[in-house]
N, C-alpha and C positions, 0 to 999 in steps of 0.2 A: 312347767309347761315346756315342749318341746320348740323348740326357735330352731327352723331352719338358716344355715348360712347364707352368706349374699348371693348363694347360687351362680357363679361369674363362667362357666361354659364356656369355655371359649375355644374357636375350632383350632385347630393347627399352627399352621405356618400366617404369619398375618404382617402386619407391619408393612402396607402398599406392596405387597407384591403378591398378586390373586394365586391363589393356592388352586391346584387340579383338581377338582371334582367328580364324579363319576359322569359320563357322558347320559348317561340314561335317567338322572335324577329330574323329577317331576318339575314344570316349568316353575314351580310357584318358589320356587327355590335356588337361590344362586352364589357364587363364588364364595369368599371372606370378607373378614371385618375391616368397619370407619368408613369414616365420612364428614358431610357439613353445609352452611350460607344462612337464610332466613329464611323463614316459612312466611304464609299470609294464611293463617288460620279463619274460617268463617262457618257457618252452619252449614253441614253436609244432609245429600240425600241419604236414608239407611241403605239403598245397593243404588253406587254409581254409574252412571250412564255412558254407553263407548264415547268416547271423542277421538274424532280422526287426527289433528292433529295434537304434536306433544309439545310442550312448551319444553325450549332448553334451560341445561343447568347452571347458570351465570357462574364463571371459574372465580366470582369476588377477588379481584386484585389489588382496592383501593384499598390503604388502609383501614376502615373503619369495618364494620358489620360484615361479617361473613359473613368446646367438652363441655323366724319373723312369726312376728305376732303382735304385737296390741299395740295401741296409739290413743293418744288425746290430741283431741287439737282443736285447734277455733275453727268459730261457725263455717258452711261450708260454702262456698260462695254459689252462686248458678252457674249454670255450664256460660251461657253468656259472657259472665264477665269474667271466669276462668280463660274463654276464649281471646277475650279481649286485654288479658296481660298477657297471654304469649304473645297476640299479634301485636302488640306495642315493644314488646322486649326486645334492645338489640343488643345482636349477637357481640360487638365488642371485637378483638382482634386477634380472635381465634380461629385457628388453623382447619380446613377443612383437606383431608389428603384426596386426591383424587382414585387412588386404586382403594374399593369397598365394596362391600358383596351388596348395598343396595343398588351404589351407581352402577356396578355391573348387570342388576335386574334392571335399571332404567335404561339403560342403553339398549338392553336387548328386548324391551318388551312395551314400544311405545306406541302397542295396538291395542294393551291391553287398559280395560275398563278403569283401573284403580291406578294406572300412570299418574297422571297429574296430581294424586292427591298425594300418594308417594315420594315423587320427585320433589315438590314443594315444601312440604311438609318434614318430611324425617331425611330425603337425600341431600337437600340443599345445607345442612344443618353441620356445625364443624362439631366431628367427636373423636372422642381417643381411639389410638391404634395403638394391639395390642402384639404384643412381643412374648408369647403363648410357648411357642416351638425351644427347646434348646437344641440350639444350633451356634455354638460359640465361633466357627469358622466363618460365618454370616452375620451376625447379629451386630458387627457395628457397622457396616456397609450397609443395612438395612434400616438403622436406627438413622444413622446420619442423609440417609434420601428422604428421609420425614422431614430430620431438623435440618437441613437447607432449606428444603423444601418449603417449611415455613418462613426462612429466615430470608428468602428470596421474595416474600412478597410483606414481606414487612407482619407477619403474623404469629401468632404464638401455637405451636403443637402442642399435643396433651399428648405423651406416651405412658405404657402400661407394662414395666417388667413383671412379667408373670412367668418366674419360672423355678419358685424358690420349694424345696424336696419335700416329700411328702402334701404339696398342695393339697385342700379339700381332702384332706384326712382322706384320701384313698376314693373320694367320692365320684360323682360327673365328672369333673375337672380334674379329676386326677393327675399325675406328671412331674415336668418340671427334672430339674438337674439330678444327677444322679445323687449326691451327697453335697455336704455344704461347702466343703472346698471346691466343688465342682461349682458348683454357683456362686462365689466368689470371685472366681475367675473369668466365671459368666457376666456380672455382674461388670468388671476392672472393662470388659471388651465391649459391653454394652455403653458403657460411661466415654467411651474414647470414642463413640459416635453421635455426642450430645453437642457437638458445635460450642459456638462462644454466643449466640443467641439465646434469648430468652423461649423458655420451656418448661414445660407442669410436667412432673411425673409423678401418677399415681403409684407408688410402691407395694406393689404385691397385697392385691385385695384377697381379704380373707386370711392374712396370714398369720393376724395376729387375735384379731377376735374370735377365730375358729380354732385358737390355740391350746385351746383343754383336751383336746383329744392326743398331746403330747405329753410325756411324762415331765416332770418338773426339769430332769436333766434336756433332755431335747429342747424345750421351750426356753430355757434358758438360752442353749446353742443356738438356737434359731434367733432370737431376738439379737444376740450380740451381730451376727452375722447379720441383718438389719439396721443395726447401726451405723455397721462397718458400709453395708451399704450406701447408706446415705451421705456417709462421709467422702464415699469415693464419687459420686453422682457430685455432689457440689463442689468438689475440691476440682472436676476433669471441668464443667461448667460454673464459676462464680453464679450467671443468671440461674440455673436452672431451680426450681421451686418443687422441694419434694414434700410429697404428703404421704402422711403415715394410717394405716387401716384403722377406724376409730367403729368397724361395723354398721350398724345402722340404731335407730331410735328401738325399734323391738327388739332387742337381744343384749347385750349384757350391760347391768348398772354402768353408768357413766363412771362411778369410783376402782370400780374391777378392772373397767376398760384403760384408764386411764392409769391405773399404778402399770400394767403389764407393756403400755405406750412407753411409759415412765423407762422401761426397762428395756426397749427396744429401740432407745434413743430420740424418739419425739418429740421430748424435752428439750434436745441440744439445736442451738443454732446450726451446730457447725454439720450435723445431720439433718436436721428438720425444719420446712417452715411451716407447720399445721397437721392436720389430721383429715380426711376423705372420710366419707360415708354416702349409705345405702346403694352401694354399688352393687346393680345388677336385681334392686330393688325396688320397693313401691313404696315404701311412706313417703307422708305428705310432705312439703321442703319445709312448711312452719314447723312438723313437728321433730325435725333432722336440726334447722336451725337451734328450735331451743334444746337440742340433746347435743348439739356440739359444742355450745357455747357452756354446758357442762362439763363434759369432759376437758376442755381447754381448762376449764377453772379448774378442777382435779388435778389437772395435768401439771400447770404449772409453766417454769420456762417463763421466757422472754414474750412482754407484751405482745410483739410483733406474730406470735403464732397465730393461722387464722386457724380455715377448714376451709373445704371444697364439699359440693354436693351433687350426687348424680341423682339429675331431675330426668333422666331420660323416659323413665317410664311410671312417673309418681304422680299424675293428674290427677287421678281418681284416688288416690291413696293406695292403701294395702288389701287387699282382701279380707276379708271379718274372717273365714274359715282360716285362712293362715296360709294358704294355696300360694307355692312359691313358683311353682310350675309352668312358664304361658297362662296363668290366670285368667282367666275370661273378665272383660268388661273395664281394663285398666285403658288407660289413657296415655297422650305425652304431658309430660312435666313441661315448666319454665326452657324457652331456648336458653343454648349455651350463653354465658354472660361470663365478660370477667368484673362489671358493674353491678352487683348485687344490692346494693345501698344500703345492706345490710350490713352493721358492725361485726367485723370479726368473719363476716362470711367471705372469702376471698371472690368465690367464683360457682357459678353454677355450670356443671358439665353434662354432657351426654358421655358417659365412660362404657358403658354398654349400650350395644346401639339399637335402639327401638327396631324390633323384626326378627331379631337376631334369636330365634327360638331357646330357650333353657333347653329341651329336649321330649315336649309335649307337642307342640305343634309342626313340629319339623326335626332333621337330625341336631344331635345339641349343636350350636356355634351358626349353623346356617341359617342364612337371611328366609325366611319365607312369608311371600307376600301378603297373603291371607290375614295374615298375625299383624305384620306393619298396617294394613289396613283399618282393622281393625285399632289399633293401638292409635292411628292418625284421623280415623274417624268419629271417637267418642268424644 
């Protein structure tokens, strides 16, 4: 069976600083990625009604509550009481940035119909910001306005280096550093903006599950250079908490996944604290939990390894037809948490941001609202 990739799209330049977009682009549509706070989830009309006024975005300062193919999984709950675990789920002490191409649609559009359900719902919500562009002359002055940024309110940032050569086999996502030494040094300058605060970085999704499309020489190179990664990411921040790409539940055996982890430093403390999955995807978190809690056992390494999981657009599950694309009829996942009460599960994250089109509903990377709508109304 053909298993598409975690699909991770991601538009340009990102990392709270809103990228320029073409002036003429259709309203439903706006700036770049991340975001974050708490939602209050309840049962929706099917088309929303205007509300003249918008309710504001609380900037959460306190420390508490503000990041394919087939599946099994336990029975499936009602939407009710699906509804009813996100609205009790708190968000925990994650980082919401303020510059994101949702909060940029709620700012500018709080005449429009689907406002509130939006803002509430997927804006208020802390999730990863993604660090997409190579731009080595930028990216630690960029990286470090996040992690202050967090660390000025007492909260934890999720960032996303995304920029390691040959990404997505040439695919949507395509890009990234010109060659590996080039991303290494990407890498050294990105690491020198990671503060002495506490910080999640998901390391390069898709970089290593989607790694058969490289010959055995490359994949090799790539993986060492991931290591090398991770060593340098915690060696510039003791705090910082790196997660290694473990794919998702529908795509490669936990054993394949996990010897190629094995070999891209996932193993080691001194690189690794865990593994990430279904980034940019839709299964279900029960059936991501028990596929990570495999791979860990594959994996090996120091008890203390967990996983992280992007529940951002996993409610509804995965599509039965395999549809990775803006799929019609998915949902939001669990809010961000770093209280999972789940052993071994570190943290539930939004790493791609519910709205944020694959490249079916909008241009790839761009927020558009139709799609959040949707995604925050099922």
């Amino acid at each position: 069976m053909v298993v598409a990739a975690s699909v991770v799209v991601a538009a340009g330049a990102v990392a709270g600083v809103l990228s320029t977009f073409d002036d003429r682009r259709a309203s439903d549509e706006a700036g770049p990625p991340e975001v974050s706070a708490s939602p209050r989830l309840a049962p929706l009309p099917a088309v929303p009604s205007p509300s003249p006024s918008a309710p504001t975005i609380a900037e959460s300062v306190s420390p508490s509550p503000s990041s394919s193919a087939r599946r099994t999984q336990s029975p499936t709950p009602s939407r009710t009481e699906k509804q009813r675990k996100r609205t009790t789920t708190v968000a925990g002490r994650l980082y919401r940035h303020p510059d994101s191409q949702v909060l940029e649609w709620v700012r500018s559009h709080s005449g429009d119909p689907r406002h509130a359900v939006i803002a509430s719902r997927i804006a208020e919500q802390p999730a990863a910001v993604w660090f997409a562009d190579y731009a080595p002359q930028t990216v630690t002055a960029r990286v470090a306005a996040v992690t202050s940024g967090g660390a000025a309110l007492g909260r934890v940032p999720v960032v996303v280096p995304y920029a390691v050569p040959g990404r997505d086999c040439g695919g949507y996502s395509q890009g990234g550093a010109p060659d590996l030494d080039a991303y290494d040094a990407w890498i050294d300058r990105f690491a020198a903006g990671l503060g002495s605060g506490e910080v999640i970085v998901v390391l390069e999704p898709d970089s290593i599950a989607q790694s058969a499309c490289l010959s055995a020489g490359e994949r090799a190179d790539r993986f060492a250079s991931l290591a090398r990664a991770g060593r340098v990411l915690k060696a510039a921040n003791p705090r910082a908490r790196v997660y290694f790409d473990a794919g998702h539940s529908g795509w490669n055996a936990p054993g394949r996944q996990a010897a190629w982890l094995r070999q891209a430093g996932a193993a080691s403390p001194e690189s690794s604290d865990g593994i990430f999955s279904n980034v940019s995807n839709f299964h279900t978190t029960a059936d991501e939990i028990a596929y990570d809690r495999r791979v860990l056992d594959a994996l090996g390494g120091p008890a203390g390894l967990g996983a992280v999981v992007d529940t951002s657009r996993n409610g509804n599950g995965a599509p039965a037809d395999g549809e990775w694309c803006d799929p019609a009829g998915r949902g939001l996942g669990p809010t961000p948490t770093l209280s999972t009460g789940e052993p071994r599960i570190d943290a539930y994250l939004w790493v791609k941001l519910p709205g944020e089109s694959d490249g079916c509903k909008g241009r790839p990377g761009t927020f558009t609202a139709s799609y959040a709508y949707d995604l925050a109304s099922s």
